[in-house]
N, C-alpha and C positions, 0 to 999 in steps of 0.2 A: 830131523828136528824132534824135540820134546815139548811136551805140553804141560804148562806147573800152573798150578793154581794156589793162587795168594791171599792167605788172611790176614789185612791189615788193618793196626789202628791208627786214624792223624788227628792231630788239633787241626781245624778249619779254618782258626782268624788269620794266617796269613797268607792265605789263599784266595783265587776268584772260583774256585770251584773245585771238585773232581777235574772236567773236562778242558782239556790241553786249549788255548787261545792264544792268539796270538801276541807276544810284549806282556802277556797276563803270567801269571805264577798258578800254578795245577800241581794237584795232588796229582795229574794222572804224567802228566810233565817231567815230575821232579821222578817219578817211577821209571819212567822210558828211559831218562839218562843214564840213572841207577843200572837199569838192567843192560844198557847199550855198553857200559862201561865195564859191564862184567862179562858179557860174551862177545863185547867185540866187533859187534855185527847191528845193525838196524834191527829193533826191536818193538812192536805195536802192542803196550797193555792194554787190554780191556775190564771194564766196570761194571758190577752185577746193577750198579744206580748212581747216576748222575747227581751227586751233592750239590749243592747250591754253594756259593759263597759263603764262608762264616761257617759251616753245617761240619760238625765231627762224624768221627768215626769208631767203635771199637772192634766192629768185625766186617770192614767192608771184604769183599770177596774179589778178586780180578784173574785174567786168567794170560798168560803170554807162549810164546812159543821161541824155543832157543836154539841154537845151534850147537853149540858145543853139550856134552850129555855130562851131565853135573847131577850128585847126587841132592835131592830136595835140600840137607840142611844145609849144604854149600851154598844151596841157593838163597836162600832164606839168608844165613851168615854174608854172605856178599851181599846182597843187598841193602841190607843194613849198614853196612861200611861203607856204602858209597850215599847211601842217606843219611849220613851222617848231622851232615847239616841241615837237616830239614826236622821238624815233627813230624815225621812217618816213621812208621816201622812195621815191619813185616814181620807177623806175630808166629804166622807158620806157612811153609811149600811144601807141595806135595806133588808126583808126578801122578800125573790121569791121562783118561783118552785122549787121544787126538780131536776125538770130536765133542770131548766138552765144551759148553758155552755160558759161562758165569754169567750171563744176563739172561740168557732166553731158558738154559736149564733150570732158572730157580722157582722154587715152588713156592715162596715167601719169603717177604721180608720184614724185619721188626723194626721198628724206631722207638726211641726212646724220648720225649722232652720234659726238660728239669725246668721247675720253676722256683722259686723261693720269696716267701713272701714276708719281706722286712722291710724295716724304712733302713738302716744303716746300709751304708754304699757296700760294694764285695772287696774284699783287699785280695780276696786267693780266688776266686773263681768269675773273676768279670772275664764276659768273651764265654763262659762255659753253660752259665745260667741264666736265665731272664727273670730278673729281680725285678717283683710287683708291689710296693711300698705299702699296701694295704694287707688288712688280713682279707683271705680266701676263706671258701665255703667248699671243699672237696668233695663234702659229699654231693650237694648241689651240681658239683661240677660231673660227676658221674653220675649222674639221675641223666643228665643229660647227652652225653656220651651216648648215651644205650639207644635214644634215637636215629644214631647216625646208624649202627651197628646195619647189617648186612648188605643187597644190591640195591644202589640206587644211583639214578642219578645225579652225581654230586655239581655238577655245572656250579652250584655257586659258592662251592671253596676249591674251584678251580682256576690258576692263573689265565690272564689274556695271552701269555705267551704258550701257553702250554698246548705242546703237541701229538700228542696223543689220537686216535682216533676217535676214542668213547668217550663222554664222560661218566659212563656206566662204570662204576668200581664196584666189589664188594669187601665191605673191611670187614673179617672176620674177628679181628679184637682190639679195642678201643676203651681202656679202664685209666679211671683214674684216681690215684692214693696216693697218701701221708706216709714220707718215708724223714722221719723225722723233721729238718726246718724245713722238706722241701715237697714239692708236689710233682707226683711224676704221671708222667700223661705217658700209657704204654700204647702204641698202634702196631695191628698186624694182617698184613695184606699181600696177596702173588704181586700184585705193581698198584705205586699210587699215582695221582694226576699231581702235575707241577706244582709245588707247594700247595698240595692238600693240605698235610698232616699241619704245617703253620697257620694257613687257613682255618685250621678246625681250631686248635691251640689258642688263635686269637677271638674265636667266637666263646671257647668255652670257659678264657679267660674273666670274660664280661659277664658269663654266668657266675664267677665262684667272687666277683665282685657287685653281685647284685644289680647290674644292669639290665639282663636279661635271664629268660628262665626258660624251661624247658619246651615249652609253647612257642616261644618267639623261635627256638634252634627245629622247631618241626615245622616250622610255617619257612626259615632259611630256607630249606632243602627242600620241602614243596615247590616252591620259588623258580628255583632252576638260573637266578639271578645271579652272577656276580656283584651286580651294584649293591645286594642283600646284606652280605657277610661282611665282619666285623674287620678292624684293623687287624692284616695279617702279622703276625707274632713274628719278633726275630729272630735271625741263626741259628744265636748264640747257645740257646739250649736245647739243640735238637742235635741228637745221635743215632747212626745209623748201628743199628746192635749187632744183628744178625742177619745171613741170610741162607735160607732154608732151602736143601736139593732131595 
């Protein structure tokens, strides 16, 4: 058997996740059949991170094992042809060790979330951005940010569901800037806790709308509270970027 490792990017809205469920629709689902249909054989993809519902991708990382010995861009090139009908696609394969593991080997991963703050509805990008109908305060929103920056306890932009064993993370980069109409909220981290990065987005959301201020997001996280943190942010504009080995 061979071991290929996959850089892909998907649109997330019509999916319940990455992770394969049952009678549900998965990015990691629609991969399995893809690759089952190209070698033939029963095939288990794995996922550097479990996407949420709704959550993109433009360089999620997975890793599978084949049978038949195909060279990476056949692999890559068939894959694609049998995801045809899906929003996936498999950016690039590459053959590696056998004992690579696209989730446990990574040393980081980056996300990206776009915001844009207009009152006029999106005609080209709803489902991709979370549109805030007021103006924002970006810098405010990064004053604040910088609290969150290194190890702590994050317990209270961490979901109820979330399983994990810590709620010890450390986010080593968390910035946020004006990329023309839109606001991009960059986070980078070895693993995060179940909808952190939304969790923080919707806290720091309320910052760049004057709600709250840098004060209230250090007194958050002192907290260790979930009941604390603000309405968590949707899906729609969060991408997962990269992930770093």
């Amino acid at each position: 058997m061979t071991r290929y490792k996959l850089t892909i990017e998907y649109d997330g809205t019509p999916f319940m996740g990455w992770q394969v469920q049952k009678n549900q629709p998965s990015v990691q689902g629609v991969l399995k059949k893809a690759a089952e249909a190209m070698d033939e054989n029963p095939v288990t993809v794995y996922g550097a991170g479990r996407t949420d519902s709704g959550v993109h991708a433009l360089g999620q990382v997975a890793h599978m094992d084949l049978i038949k010995d195909l060279r990476a861009d056949k692999v890559r090139d068939g894959m694609n042809f049998h995801l045809a009908n899906h929003p996936v696609t498999v950016l690039d394969a590459e053959i590696v060790d056998p004992e690579f593991n696209c989730r446990f080997d990574a040393t980081a991963r980056t996300y990206l979330y776009r915001i844009i703050d207009r009152r006029p509805k999106l005609a080209l990008d709803k489902s991709r951005v979370w549109r805030i109908p007021v103006h924002m305060d970006e810098h405010a929103m990064h004053h604040a940010a910088g609290v969150l920056l290194g190890e702590h306890d994050f317990t209270t932009f961490r979901d109820k569901q979330c399983q994990a064993h810590s709620p010890v993370k450390s986010l080593d980069e968390l910035s946020v800037t004006r990329v023309g109409a839109e606001i991009h909220i960059h986070a980078k981290a070895r693993s995060f806790l179940h909808r952190q990065i939304r969790s923080i987005t919707g806290v720091l959301a309320e910052v760049g709308t004057g709600k709250l201020f840098s004060s209230d997001v250090k007194n958050m996280l002192e907290a260790c509270d979930r009941k604390m943190c603000s309405p968590v942010a949707p899906p729609d504009g969060l991408y997962l970027m990269k992930v770093d080995y």
